[in-house]
N, C-alpha and C positions, 0 to 999 in steps of 0.2 A: 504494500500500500504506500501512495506516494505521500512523503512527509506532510505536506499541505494539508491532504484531506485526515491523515491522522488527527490534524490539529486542530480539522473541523468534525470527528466527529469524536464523541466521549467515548470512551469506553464504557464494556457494561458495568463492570468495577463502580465507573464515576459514574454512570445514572444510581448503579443502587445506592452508593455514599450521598449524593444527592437526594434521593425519593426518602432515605431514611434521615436525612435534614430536616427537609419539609415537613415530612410529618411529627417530628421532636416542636419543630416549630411554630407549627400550629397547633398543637397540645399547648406548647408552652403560654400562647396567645391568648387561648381561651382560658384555659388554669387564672390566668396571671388576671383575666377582665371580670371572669366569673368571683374569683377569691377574693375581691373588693366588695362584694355585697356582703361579704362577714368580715369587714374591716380588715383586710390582711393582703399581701403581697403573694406570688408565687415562692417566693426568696426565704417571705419571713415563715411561710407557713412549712416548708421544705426542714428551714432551720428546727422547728418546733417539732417537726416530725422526726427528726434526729435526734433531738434530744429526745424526746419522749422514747425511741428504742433503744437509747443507750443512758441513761440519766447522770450525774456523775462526768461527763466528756470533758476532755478538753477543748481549749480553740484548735488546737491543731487537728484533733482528733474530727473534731464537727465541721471542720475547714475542710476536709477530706473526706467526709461524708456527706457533705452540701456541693462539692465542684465548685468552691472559690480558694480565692486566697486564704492564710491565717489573717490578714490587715483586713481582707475585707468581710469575713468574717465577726473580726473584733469587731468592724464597726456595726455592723447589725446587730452583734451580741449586745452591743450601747445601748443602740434603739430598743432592740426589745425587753431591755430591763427597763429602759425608761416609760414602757408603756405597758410594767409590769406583766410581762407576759412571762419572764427567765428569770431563774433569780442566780446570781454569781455567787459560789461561795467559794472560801478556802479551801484546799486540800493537800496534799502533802508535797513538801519544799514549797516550794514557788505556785505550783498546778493551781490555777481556777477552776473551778467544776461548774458545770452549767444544771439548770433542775428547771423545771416546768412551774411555774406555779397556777393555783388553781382558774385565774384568770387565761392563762397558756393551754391550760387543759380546755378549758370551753370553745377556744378562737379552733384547737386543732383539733377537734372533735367536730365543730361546725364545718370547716375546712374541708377533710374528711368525706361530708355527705357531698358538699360540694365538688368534690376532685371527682368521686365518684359517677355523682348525674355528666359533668364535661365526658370524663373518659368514655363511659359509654356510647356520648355521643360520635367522641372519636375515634372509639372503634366497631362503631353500629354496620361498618359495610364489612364485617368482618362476622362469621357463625363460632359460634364457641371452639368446634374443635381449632380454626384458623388459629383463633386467638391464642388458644394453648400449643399450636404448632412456634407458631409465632415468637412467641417468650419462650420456647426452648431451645429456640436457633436463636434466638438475642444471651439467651444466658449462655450456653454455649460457644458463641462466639465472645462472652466477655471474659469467661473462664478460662479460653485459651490466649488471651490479652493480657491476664493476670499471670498467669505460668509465666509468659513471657516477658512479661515486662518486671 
């Protein structure tokens, strides 16, 4: 194939890395417009969801469990103490621990029903077993990303 038209056309590679953007992307769209009718962010309710399965976290820990930085992390962790949703405590040497408070528990539980009715909708062209095909070729492709990296 002559270099030119390689460069006009993508590979299948690059449409799938592409189609699986798009659709990260518009989950995240929706998530992000719907999770403002129970006063929260994609971000902030992501954070909360992290904390709440691991209580006790660090920043770095929940930085790596959110996909940000530890800085941008911290700053979130700000805001949502400041909106009582986290509460910071001490923990051993230097460690912050992060914890839910019962205010945190409400927003991510409301959150929650909400993620749920969005996702549905974004994966409503999709039949159940799809969907369970689907997440066991994403989880398996993450677990060989992990091995490797």
């Amino acid at each position: 194939m002559p270099d030119d038209l390689r460069l006009r056309r993508p590979s299948q590679l690059q449409l799938l890395g592409r189609a699986v953007k798009r659709a990260q992307y518009r989950q995240h769209r929706a998530l992000d417009t719907a999770l403002a009718t129970v006063g929260t962010t994609l971000a902030q309710w992501d954070a909360l969801r992290a904390i709440a399965r691991t209580p006790g976290s660090s920043a770095r820990e929940l930085s790596a469990a959110t996909f940000q930085t530890e800085q941008s992390f911290g700053t979130l962790a700000t805001r949502l103490a400041a909106q009582v949703l986290i509460e910071r405590r001490p923990g051993r040497g230097r460690r912050i621990e992060h914890h839910l408070t019962p205010a945190g528990e409400r927003v991510l539980k409301a959150g929650q029903a909400v993620a749920d009715d969005v996702l549905g909708e974004c994966f409503a062209g999709l039949g159940e077993g799809d969907r369970e095909a689907l997440l066991a070729l994403l989880e398996r492709l993450n677990e060989t990303a992990s091995e490797a990296g």
